[in-house]
MIDO-597172 format. One line per 5 residues: number of its first residue (from 1); their letters; for each residue x, y, z of C-alpha. Coordinates in Angstrom, 3 decimals. Layout:
REM residues N
NUM	A	X:Y:Z ~ ...
//
This chain:
REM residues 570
1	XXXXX	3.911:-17.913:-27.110 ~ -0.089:-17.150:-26.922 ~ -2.242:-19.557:-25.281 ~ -4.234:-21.988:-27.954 ~ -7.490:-23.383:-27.388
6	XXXXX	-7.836:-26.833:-27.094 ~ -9.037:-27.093:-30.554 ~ -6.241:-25.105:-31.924 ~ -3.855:-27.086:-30.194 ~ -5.491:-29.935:-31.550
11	XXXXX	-5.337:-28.762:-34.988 ~ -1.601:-27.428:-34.761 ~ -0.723:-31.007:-33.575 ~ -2.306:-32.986:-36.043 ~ -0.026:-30.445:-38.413
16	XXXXX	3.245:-31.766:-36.891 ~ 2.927:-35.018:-37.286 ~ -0.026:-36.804:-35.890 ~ -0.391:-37.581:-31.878 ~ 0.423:-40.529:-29.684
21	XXXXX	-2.687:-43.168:-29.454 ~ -2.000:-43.487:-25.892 ~ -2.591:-39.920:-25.131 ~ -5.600:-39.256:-26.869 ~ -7.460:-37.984:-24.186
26	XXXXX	-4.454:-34.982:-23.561 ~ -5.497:-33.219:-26.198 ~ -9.568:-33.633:-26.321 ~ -11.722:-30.886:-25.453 ~ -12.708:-30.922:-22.021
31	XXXXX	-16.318:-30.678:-20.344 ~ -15.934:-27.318:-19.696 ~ -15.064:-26.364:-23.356 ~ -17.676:-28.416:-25.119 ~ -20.322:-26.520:-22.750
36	XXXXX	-19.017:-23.142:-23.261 ~ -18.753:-23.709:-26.620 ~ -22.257:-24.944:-27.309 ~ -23.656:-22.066:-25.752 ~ -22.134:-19.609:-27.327
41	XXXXX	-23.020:-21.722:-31.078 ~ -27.042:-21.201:-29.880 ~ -26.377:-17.278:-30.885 ~ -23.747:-17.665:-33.885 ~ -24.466:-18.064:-36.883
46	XXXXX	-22.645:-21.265:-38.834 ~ -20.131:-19.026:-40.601 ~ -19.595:-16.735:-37.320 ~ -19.378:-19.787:-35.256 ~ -16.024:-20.995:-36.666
51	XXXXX	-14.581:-17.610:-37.404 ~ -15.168:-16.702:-33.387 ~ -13.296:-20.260:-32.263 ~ -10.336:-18.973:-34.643 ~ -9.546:-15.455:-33.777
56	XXXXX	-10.822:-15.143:-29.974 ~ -6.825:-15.718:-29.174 ~ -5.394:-14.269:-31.499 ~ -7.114:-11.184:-30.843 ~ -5.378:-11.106:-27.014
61	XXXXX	-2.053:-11.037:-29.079 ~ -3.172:-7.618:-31.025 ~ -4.286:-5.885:-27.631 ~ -3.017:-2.595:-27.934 ~ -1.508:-3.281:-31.609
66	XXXXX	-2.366:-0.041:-33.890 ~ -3.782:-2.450:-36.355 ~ -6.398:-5.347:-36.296 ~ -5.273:-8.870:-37.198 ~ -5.078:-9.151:-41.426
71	XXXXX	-6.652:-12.660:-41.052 ~ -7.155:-15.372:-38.097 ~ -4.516:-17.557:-37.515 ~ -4.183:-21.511:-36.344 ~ -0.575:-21.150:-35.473
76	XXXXX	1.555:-20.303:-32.867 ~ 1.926:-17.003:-32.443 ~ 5.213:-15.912:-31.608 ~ 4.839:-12.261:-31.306 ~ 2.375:-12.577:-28.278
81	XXXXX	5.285:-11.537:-25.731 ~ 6.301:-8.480:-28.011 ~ 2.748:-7.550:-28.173 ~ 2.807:-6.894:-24.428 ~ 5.468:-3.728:-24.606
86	XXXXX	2.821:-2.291:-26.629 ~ 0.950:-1.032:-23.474 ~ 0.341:2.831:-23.544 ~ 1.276:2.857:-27.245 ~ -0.299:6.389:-27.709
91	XXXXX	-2.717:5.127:-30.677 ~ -6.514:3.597:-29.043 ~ -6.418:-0.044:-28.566 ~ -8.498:-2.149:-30.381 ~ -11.007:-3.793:-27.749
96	XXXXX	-10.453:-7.830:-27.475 ~ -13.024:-10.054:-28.287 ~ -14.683:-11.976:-25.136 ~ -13.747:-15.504:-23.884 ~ -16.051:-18.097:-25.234
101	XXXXX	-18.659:-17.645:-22.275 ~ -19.320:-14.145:-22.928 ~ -20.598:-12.451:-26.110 ~ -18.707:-10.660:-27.870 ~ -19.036:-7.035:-28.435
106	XXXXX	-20.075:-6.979:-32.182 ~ -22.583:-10.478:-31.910 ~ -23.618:-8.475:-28.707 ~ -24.899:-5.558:-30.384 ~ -26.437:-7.846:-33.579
111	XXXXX	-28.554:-9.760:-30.920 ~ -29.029:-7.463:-28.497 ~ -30.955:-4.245:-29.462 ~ -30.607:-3.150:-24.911 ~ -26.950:-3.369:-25.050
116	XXXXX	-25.107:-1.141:-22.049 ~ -22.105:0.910:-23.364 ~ -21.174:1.296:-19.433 ~ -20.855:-2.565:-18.654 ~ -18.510:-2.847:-21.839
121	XXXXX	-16.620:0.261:-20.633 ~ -16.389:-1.431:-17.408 ~ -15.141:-5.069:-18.707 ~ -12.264:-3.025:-20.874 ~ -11.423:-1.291:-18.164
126	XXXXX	-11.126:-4.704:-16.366 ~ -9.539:-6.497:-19.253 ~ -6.838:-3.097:-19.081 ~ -6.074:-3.366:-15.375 ~ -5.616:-7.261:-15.594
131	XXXXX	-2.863:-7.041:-18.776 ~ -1.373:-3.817:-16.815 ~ -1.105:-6.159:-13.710 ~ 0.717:-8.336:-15.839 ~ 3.223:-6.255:-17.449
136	XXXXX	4.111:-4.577:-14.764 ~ 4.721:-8.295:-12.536 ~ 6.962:-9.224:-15.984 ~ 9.114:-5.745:-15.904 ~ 9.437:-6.397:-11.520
141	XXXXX	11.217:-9.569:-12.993 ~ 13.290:-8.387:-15.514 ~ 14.411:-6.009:-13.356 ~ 15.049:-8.439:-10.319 ~ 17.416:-10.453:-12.496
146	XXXXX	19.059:-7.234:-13.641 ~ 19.662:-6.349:-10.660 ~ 21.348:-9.806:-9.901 ~ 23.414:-9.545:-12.533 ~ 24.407:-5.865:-11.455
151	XXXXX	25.338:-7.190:-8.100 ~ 27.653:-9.841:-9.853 ~ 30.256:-6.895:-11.435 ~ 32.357:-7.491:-13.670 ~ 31.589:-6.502:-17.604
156	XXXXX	28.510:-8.644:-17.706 ~ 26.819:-5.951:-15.614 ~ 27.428:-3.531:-18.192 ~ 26.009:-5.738:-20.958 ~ 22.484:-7.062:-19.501
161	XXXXX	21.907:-3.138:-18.798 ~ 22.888:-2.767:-22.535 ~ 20.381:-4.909:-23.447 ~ 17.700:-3.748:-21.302 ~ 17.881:-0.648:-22.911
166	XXXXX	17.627:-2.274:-26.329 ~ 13.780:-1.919:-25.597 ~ 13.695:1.400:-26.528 ~ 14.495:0.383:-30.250 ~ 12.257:-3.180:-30.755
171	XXXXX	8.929:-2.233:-28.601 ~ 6.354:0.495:-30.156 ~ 6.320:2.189:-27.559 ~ 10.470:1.650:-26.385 ~ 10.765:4.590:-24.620
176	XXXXX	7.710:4.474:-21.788 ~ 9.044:0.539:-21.555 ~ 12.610:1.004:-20.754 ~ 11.628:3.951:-18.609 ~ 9.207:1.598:-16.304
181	XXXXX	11.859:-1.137:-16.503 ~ 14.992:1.142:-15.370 ~ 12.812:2.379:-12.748 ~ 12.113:-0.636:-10.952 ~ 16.301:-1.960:-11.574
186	XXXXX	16.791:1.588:-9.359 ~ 14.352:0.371:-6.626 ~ 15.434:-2.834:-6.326 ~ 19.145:-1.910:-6.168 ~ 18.191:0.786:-3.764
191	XXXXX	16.204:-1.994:-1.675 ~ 18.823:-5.209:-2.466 ~ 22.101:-3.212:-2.459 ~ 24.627:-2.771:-5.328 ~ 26.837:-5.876:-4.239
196	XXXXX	26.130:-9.304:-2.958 ~ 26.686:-8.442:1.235 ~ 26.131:-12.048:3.191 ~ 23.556:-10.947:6.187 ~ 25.432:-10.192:9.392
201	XXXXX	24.368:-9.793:12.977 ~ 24.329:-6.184:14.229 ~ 24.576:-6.079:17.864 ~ 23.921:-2.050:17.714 ~ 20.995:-2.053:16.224
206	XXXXX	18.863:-5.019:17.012 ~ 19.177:-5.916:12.514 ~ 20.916:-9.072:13.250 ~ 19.392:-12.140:11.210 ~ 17.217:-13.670:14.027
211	XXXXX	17.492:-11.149:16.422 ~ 13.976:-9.514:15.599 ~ 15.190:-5.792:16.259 ~ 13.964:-3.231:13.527 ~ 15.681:-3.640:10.237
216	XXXXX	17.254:-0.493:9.620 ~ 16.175:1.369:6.678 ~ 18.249:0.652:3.130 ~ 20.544:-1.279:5.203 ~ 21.509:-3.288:2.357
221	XXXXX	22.702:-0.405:-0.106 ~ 24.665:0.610:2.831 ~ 26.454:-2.374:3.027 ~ 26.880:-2.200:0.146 ~ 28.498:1.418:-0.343
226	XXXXX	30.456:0.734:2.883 ~ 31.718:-2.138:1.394 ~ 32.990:-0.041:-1.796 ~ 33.918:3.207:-0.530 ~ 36.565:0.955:2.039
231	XXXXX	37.672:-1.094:-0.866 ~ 38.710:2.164:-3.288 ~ 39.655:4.371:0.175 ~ 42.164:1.710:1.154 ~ 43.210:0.128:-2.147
236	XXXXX	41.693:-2.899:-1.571 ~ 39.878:-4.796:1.662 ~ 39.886:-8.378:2.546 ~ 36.059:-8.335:1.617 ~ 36.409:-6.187:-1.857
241	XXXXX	40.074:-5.886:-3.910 ~ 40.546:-2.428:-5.481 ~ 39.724:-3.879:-8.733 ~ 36.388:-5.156:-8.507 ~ 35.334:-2.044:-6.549
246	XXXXX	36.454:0.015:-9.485 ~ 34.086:-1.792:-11.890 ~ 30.991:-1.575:-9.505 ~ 30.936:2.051:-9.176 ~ 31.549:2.341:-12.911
251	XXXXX	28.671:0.744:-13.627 ~ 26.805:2.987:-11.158 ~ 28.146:5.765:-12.870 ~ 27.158:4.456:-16.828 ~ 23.336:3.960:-15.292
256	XXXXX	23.376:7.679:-14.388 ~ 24.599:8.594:-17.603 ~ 21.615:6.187:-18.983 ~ 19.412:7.811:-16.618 ~ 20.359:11.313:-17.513
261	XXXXX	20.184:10.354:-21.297 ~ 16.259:9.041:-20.909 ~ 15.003:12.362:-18.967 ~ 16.558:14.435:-21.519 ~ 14.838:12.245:-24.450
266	XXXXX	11.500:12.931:-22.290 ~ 11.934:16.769:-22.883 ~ 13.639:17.629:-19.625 ~ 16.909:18.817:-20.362 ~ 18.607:21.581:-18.178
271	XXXXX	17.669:23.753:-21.376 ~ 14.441:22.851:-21.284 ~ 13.794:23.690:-17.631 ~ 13.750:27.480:-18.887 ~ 10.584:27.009:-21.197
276	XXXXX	8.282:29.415:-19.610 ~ 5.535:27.827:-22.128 ~ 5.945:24.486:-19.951 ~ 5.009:26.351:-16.726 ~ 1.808:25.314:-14.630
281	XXXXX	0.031:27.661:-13.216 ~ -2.430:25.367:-11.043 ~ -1.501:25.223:-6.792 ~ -2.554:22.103:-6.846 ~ -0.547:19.249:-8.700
286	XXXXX	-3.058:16.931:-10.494 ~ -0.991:13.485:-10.328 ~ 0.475:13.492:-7.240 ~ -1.680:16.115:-5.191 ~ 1.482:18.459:-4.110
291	XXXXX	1.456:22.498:-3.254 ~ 2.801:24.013:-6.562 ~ 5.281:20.727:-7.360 ~ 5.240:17.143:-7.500 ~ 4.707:15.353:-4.135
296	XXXXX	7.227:12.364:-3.698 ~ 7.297:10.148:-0.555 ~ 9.463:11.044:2.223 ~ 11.136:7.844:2.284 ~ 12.128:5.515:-0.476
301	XXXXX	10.005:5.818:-4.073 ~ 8.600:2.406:-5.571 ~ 9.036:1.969:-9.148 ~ 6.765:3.214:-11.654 ~ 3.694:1.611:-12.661
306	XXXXX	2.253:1.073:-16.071 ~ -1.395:1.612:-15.552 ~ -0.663:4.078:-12.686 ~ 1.579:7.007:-13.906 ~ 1.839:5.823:-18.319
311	XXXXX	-1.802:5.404:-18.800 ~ -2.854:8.793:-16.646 ~ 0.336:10.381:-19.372 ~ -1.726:8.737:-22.141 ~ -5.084:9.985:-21.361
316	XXXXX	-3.834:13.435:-20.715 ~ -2.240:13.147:-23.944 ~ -5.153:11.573:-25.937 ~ -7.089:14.580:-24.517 ~ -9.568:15.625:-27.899
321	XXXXX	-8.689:18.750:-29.500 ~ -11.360:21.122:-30.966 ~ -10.707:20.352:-35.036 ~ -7.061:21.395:-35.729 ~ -7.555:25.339:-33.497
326	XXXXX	-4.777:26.420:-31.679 ~ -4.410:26.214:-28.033 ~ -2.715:28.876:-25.843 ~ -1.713:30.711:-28.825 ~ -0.036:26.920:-30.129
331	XXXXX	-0.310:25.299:-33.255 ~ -1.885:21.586:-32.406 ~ 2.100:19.937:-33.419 ~ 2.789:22.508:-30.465 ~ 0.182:21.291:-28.023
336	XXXXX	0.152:17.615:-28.896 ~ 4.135:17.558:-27.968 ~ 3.933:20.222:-25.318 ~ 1.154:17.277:-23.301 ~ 3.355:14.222:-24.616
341	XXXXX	5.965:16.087:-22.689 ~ 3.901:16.673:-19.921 ~ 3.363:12.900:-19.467 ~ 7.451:12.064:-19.177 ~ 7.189:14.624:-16.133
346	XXXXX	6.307:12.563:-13.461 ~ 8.620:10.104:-14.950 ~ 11.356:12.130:-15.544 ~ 11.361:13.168:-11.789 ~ 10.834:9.946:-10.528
351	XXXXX	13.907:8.743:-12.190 ~ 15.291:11.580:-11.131 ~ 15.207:10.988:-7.214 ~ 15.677:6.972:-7.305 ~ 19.018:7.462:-9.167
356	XXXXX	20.317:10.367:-6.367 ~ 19.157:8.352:-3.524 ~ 20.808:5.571:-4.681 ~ 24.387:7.390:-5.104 ~ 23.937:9.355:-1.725
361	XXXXX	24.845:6.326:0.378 ~ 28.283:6.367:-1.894 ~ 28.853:9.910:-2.432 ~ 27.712:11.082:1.011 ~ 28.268:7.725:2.844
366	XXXXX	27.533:7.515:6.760 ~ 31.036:6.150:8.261 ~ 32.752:9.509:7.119 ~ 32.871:12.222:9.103 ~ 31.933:15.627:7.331
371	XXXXX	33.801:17.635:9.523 ~ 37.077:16.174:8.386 ~ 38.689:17.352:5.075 ~ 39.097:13.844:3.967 ~ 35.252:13.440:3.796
376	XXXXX	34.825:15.997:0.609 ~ 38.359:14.665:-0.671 ~ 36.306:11.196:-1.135 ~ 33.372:12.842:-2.490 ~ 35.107:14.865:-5.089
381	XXXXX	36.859:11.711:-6.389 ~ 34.244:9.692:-7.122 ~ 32.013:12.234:-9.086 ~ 35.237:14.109:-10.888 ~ 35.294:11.256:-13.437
386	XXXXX	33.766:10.517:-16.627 ~ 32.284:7.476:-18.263 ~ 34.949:6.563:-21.197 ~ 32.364:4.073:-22.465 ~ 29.608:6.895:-23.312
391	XXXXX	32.737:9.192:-24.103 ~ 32.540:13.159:-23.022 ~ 29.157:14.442:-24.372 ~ 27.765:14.796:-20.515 ~ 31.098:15.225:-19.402
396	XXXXX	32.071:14.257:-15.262 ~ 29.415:12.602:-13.271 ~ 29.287:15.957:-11.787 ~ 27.413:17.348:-14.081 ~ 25.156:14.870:-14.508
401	XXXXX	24.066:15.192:-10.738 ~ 23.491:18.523:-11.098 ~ 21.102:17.969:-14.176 ~ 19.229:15.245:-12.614 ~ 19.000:17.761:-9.325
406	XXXXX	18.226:20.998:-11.526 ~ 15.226:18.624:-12.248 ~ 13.905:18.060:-9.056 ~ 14.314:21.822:-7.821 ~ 12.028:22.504:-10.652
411	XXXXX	9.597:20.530:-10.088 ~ 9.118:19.370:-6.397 ~ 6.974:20.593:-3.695 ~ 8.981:23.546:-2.098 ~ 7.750:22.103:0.945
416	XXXXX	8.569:18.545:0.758 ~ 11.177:16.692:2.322 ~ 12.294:15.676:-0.995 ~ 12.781:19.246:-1.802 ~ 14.795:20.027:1.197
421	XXXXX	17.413:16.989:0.427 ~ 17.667:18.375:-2.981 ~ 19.055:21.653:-1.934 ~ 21.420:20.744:0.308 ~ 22.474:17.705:-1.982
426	XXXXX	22.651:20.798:-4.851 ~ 24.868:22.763:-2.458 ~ 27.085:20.329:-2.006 ~ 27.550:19.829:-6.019 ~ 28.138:23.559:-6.315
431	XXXXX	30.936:23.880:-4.113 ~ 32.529:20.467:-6.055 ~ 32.105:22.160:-9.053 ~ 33.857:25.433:-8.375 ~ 36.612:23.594:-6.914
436	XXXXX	37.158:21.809:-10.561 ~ 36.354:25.112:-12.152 ~ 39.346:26.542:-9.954 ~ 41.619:23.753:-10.712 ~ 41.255:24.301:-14.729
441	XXXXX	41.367:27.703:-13.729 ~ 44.839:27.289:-12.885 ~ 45.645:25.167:-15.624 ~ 44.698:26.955:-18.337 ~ 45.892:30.256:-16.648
446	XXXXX	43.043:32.898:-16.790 ~ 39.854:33.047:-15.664 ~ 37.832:34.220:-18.338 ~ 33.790:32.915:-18.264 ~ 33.115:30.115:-20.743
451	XXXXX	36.572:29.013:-21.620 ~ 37.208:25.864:-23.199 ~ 38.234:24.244:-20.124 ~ 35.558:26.104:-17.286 ~ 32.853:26.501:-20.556
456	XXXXX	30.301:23.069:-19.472 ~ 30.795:23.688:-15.596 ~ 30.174:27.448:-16.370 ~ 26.799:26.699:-18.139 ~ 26.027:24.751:-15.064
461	XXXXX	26.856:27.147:-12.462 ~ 24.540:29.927:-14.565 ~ 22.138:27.203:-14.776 ~ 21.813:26.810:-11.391 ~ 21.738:30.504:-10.197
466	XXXXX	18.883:30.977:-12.668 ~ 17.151:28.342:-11.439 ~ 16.935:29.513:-8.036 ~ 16.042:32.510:-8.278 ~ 13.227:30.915:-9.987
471	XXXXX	12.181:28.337:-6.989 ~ 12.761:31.131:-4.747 ~ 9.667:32.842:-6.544 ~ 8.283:30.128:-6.486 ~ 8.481:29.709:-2.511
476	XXXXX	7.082:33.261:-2.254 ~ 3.922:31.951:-3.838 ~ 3.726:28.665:-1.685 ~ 4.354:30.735:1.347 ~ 1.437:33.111:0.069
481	XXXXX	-0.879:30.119:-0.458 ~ -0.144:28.227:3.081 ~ -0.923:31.407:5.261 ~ -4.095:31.931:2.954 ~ -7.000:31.155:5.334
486	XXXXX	-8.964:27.905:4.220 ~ -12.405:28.559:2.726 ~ -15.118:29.829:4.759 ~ -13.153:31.383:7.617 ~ -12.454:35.055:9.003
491	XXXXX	-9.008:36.238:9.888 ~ -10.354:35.918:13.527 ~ -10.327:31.963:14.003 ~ -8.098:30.989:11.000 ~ -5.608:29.515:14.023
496	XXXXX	-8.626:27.324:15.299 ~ -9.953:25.865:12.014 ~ -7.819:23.417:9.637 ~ -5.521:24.714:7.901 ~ -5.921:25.083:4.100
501	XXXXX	-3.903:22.135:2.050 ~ -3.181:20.747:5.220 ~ -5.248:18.361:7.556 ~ -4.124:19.460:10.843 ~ -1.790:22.380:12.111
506	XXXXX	0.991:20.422:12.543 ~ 1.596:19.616:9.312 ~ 1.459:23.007:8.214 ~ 4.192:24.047:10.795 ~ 6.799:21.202:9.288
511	XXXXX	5.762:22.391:6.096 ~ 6.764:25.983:7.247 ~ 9.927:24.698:8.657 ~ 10.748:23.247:5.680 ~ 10.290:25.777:3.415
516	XXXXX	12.186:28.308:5.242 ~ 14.804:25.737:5.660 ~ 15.341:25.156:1.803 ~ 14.811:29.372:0.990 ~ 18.205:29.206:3.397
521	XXXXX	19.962:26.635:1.499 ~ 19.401:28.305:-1.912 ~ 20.419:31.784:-0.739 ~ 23.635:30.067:0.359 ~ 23.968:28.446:-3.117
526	XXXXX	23.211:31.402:-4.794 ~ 25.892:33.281:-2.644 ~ 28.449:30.438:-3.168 ~ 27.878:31.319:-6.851 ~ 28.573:34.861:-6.890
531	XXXXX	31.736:34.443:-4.746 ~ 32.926:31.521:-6.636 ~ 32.302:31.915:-10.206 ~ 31.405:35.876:-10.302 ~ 32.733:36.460:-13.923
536	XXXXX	30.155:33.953:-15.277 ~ 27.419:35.807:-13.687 ~ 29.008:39.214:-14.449 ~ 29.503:38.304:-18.261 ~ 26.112:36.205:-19.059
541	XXXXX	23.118:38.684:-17.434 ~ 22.579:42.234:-18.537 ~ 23.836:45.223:-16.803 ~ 20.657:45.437:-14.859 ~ 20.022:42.391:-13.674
546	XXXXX	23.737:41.682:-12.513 ~ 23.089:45.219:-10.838 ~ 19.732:43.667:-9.030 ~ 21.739:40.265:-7.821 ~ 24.823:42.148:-6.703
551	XXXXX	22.358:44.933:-4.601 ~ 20.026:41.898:-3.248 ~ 23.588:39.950:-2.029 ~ 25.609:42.972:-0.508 ~ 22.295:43.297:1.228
556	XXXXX	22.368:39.586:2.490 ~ 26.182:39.383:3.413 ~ 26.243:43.162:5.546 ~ 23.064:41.640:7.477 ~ 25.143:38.324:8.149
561	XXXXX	28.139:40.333:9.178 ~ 26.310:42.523:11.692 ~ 24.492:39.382:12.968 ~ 28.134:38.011:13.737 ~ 29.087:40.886:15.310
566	XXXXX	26.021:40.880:17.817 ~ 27.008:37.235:18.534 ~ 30.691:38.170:19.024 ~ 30.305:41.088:21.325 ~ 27.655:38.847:23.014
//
């Protein structure tokens, strides 16, 4: 519930009955409330004075409410911890009123005619961060014992996940809530594992409980997908029966479908990708300060903070518009949803790479060799089936990967690490999916584009090729702007001086390894395309651009032919 004074928790007891005569001094005021509240009575008036003591908590219940408490009230108020999801609703807050030993803001102005706007800016500001600080330390909780309970198996973890995503129909503001909350269940499954693994010593690797060696990175999620890919692999291990392996990775597979479900609600469908009015042309990416894309650490990503990445989606949102004039050539309806959209992107993306990190050390585990034929035998298995609890409207898990990846090639740095892992991660998909497009192929008995059997894997496969040819573009530019020389500087010493975006020159060369490493993996994907699924390509572009692709790729495979030759007669 709220928190009550000491004189509202006096009055509210007397209400239920009267209090214990031996405990009378439990529920006096203390010192520090009788001298607080005489010196804020010197400056109230009689009438003020009372109405003050009333409502100064329950106005920390309405913080961020879209409407002002109707009257005060003297009872508990049990809508206090709902009133908390109501962070970043997208309507202004209303601005609480100050703890007894401050003024507050109206009395403030009434009394004093010097009043600073700036120090009441600052104190909401502080008031902000403090409640943000709070909501985000109750969603790191709720998602801890999520995660618990995901560790546990069985069908319970499929209902507490249920019921974390009943958020998005009881809070305001359901959506930005459950999207903070599911983000910080995929960190902390990423960081705790999937499974409950009791800590063993590692002789290898110095990761043994007390042997103080360096704790190897995501070992537990590891363990955890070693522990599962052996129990399905073998039908059962002494550690894991068949059974109870079964039901963890189904309910890894029914969060991606959640997962996949919240960044299309968020306006980032694979259709949606294609909306030239979404593009950005600034070099610079405001949020996250990436080279034409969103910059994600190399390593593991944290979950998503309230104040950090909702309220900077709010503001940008909130941003005042001129009257009711068009922007860009949009109707305000247009450019009030085209920036509410804008805000879900760092989300979206976010989500995004926690959820394919998290299946990579199951899908591409580390105790299977990738040479073998065995290896993409187990990977194909475990993401050619489909969630019968959400039933087939995103069909295999399949294509759900390659929606949540289509995301990140869109919008990550070209010349991140994170960028690189999504290629070859996409590559890997592609080939899977032709080799269920071939087996339906077969099947049904023709090969025909957009069949009922090949038609969602076929949208896919276009989907893809179309949205490489647009990150290769966009590579052309990022390779334009790194060999730019930085402000201030002739072509003569540009090697001497820093580089521009870059602080020293050796960051710029991994950044030009990288790049050149992911333009490779997405001409083999695009390749790979036009080999394996040609009559998709052939029937969906126009005569000219299928000409333009088909020139472009002869092109590519007589230059790797000759190179092979060279290397043969060498």
């Amino acid at each position: 519930g709220g928190r009550l004074s000491s004189l509202e928790y006096s009055s509210y007891y007397d209400t239920d009955g009267g209090k214990d005569d031996d405990n009378d001094e439990s529920f006096s005021l203390s010192a520090e409330d009788l001298a607080q509240t005489q010196a804020a009575a010197k400056l109230l008036s009689p009438e003020r004075r009372s109405q003050h003591l009333e409502t100064d908590d329950a106005s920390v219940a309405t913080f961020g409410s879209k409407q002002p408490p109707s009257q005060p009230s003297r009872s508990l108020h049990l809508e206090d911890d709902a009133s908390v999801a109501t962070l970043g609703s997208r309507q202004p807050s209303l601005v609480p009123q100050s703890p007894p030993d401050t003024f507050p803001t109206g009395i403030d102005q009434q009394h004093n005619h010097n009043h600073n706007p700036t120090q009441t800016t600052a104190s909401k500001n502080n008031l902000d961060s403090r409640v943000g600080t709070r909501f985000d330390l109750a969603l790191k909780l709720y998602s801890t014992l999520l995660g618990h309970c995901v560790r546990q198996g069985g069908d319970k973890a499929f209902q507490v996940v249920e019921e974390g995503a009943s958020l998005q129909r009881v809070c305001v503001n359901g959506h930005e809530v459950f999207c903070i909350l599911l983000s910080h269940l995929l960190n902390e499954l990423i960081d705790s594992g999937t499974v409950v693994v009791s800590p063993t010593p590692d002789k290898g690797n110095g990761a043994a409980t007390g042997g103080g060696g360096p704790m190897e990175r995501n070992r537990a999620l590891k363990d955890s997908a070693r522990i599962i890919t052996d129990a399905i692999l073998n039908n059962g291990t002494p550690t894991m029966d068949m059974t109870t392996a079964v039901k963890h990775w189904r309910c890894l597979r029914h969060l991606t479908a959640i997962t996949v479900a919240v960044v299309a609600k968020s306006g980032y469908g694979v259709s949606d990708l294609f909306d030239y009015r979404n593009q950005n042309g600034s070099a610079i990416e405001h949020s996250s300060g990436g080279l034409h894309g969103i910059r994600l650490p190399d390593g593991s990503v944290s979950g998503i903070g309230a104040l950090g990445t909702l309220a900077g989606s709010i503001k940008e949102h909130s941003t005042t518009i001129n009257g009711k004039s068009t922007v860009n050539a949009c109707s305000y309806e247009e450019e009030m949803t085209r920036r509410e959209r804008e805000g879900y992107r760092i989300v979206s993306v976010t989500l995004a790479s926690q959820l394919l990190s998290l299946l990579d050390a199951f899908i591409f585990p580390d105790s299977l060799d990738t040479s073998l034929p065995a290896s993409q035998l187990h990977g194909l298995a475990l993401v050619r089936s489909t969630e019968t609890r959400l039933g087939q409207s995103q069909g295999p898990l399949l294509a759900s990967l390659l929606r949540l990846s289509l995301l990140l090639l869109s919008h990550l740095e070209p010349s991140s690490v994170k960028f690189l892992q999504c290629c070859g991660r996409l590559r890997c998909f592609l080939h899977w999916t032709l080799e269920l497009i071939r087996e339906s192929v077969a099947l049904g008995g023709y090969s025909a584009a957009f069949q009922e059997l090949t038609a969602p894997l076929d949208r896919l496969v276009l989907a893809v090729v179309l949205q490489c040819h647009r990150t290769l573009a966009k590579c052309a530019h990022v390779l334009m702007e790194v060999e730019s020389p930085a402000p201030n500087t002739s072509s003569s010493n540009t090697s001497e001086s820093a580089p521009k975006y870059f602080l020293t020159q050796e960051q710029r060369q991994k950044s030009y390894r990288r790049l050149f490493r992911a333009v490779s993996e997405l001409r083999e994907i695009v390749l790979a395309a036009y080999r394996g699924r040609n009559e998709v390509l052939r029937a969906a572009l126009s005569h000219q651009a299928y000409e333009a692709l088909q020139t472009a790729l002869e092109e590519v495979l007589n230059n790797n032919n000759t190179q092979q030759q060279r290397r043969g007669s060498q």
